[in-house]
C-alpha positions in Angstrom: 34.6 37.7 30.1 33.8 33.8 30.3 35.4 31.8 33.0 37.4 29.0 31.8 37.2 26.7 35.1 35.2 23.5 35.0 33.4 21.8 38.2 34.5 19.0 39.7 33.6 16.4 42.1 35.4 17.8 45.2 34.7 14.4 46.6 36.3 12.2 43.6 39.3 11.1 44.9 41.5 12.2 42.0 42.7 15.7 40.8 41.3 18.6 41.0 39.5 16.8 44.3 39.5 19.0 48.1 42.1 16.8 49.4 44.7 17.8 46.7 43.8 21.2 46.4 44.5 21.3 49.8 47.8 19.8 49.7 48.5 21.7 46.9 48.3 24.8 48.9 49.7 23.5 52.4 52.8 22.6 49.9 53.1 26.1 48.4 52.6 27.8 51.8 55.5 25.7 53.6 57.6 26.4 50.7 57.0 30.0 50.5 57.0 30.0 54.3 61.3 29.5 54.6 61.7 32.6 52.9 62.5 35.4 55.7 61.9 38.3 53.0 58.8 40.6 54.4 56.6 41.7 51.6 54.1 44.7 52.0 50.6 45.0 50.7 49.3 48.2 50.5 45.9 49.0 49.1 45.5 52.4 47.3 45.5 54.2 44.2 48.0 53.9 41.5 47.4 57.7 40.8 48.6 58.8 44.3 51.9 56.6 45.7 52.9 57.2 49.2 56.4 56.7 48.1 59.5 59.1 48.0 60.5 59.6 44.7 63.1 57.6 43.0 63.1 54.6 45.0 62.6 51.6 42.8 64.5 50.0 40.5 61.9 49.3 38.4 57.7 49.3 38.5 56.0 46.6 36.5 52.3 47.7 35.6 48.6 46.0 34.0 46.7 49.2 33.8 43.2 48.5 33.2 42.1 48.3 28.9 40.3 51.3 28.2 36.7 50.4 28.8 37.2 46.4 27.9 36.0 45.7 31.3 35.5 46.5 34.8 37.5 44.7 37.2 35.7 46.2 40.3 32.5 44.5 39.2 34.4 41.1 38.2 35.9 41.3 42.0 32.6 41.6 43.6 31.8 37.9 42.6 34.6 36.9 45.2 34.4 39.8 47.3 30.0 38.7 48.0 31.8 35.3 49.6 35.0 36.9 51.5 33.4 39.9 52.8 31.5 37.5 55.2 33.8 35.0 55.4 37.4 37.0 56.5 35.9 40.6 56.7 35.9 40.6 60.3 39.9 40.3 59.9 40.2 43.4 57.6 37.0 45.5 58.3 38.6 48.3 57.1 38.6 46.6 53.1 35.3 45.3 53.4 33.5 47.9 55.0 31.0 48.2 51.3 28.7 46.2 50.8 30.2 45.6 47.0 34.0 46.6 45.7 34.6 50.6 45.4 34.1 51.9 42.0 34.2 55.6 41.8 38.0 55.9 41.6 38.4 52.7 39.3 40.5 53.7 36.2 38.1 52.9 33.5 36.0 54.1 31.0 32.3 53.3 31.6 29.8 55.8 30.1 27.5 54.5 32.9 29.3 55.9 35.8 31.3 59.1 34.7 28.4 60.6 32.5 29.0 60.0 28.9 31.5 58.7 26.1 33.3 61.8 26.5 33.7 62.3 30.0 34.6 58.5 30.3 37.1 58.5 27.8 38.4 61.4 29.5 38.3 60.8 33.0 40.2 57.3 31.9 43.2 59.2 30.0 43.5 61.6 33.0 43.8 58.9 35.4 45.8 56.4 33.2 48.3 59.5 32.7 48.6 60.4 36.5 49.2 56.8 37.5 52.3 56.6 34.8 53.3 59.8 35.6 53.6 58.7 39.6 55.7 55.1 38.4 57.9 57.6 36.3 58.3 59.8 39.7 59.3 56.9 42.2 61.1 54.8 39.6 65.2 55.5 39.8 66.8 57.3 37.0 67.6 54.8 34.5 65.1 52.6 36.1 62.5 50.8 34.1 59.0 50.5 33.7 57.4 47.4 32.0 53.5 47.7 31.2 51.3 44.8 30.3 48.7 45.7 27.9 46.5 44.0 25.5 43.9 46.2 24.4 42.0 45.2 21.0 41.5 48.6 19.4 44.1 51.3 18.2 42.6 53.8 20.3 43.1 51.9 23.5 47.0 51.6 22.4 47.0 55.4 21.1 45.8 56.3 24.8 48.3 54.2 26.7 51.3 55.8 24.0 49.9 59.4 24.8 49.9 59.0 28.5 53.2 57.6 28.3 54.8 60.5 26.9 53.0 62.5 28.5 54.1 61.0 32.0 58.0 61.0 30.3 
């Protein structure tokens, strides 16, 4: 993954500068801030929904690509500067010293014990996760899934899991 940011001068005086940025995001949070609709956050596993079943119109899903990389490590670059920054707010999501990783749906050779038990520990997880949005998604509901995996076997993994999560 290469990151596709340059650095500016935060001091410049022109865009991209502090003092935009952070009008830029006083703007959006007024905005956003008439809005009297609640939202909920919930952190947990796709694989195990605390939800009833059929109770949403539709679930909209980015599973992770197969073993094209590992998000948890990519989150620890921010998670290294917000840990001690807003952890004290929400000790109970920065209690590691890094981002969990033994649950992630991927397949890393590295942390389940071989090709084989990576590749299968990522169907078996990719599977339960679909098969949970098929169980709280309404009959006739729908389920979109973002996925842009480079190899056929990546794609012939999500289409398995899919019928096999109906």
């Amino acid at each position: 993954m290469t990151w596709h940011c340059p650095e500016v001068n935060i001091f410049e005086g022109g865009s991209g500068d502090a003092l935009s940025q952070l009008a830029f995001m006083t703007s959006a949070v007024r905005r956003e801030g008439q809005f009297s609709n609640p939202s909920v956050v919930m952190r947990g596993s796709a694989a195990e929904l605390p939800y009833d079943n059929g109770i949403f119109d539709a679930v909209i899903t980015d599973p992770p690509y197969y073993h094209n990389e590992s998000y948890s490590e990519l989150s620890d670059v921010c998670y290294v500067w917000l840990r001690p920054t807003i952890g004290f707010l929400y000790p109970e999501h920065f209690a590691g010293q890094l981002t969990p990783k033994k649950k992630e749906c991927v397949a890393a050779a590295y942390r389940q014990g071989g090709k084989q038990q990576a590749r299968d520990y990522y169907e078996d997880t990719l599977f339960q996760s679909l098969r949970e949005a098929h169980r709280v998604t309404k009959p006739g509901g729908i389920l979109i899934v973002v996925y842009a995996h480079k190899t056929t076997l990546g794609w012939a993994i999500l289409v398995d899991a899919l019928r096999r999560a109906g």
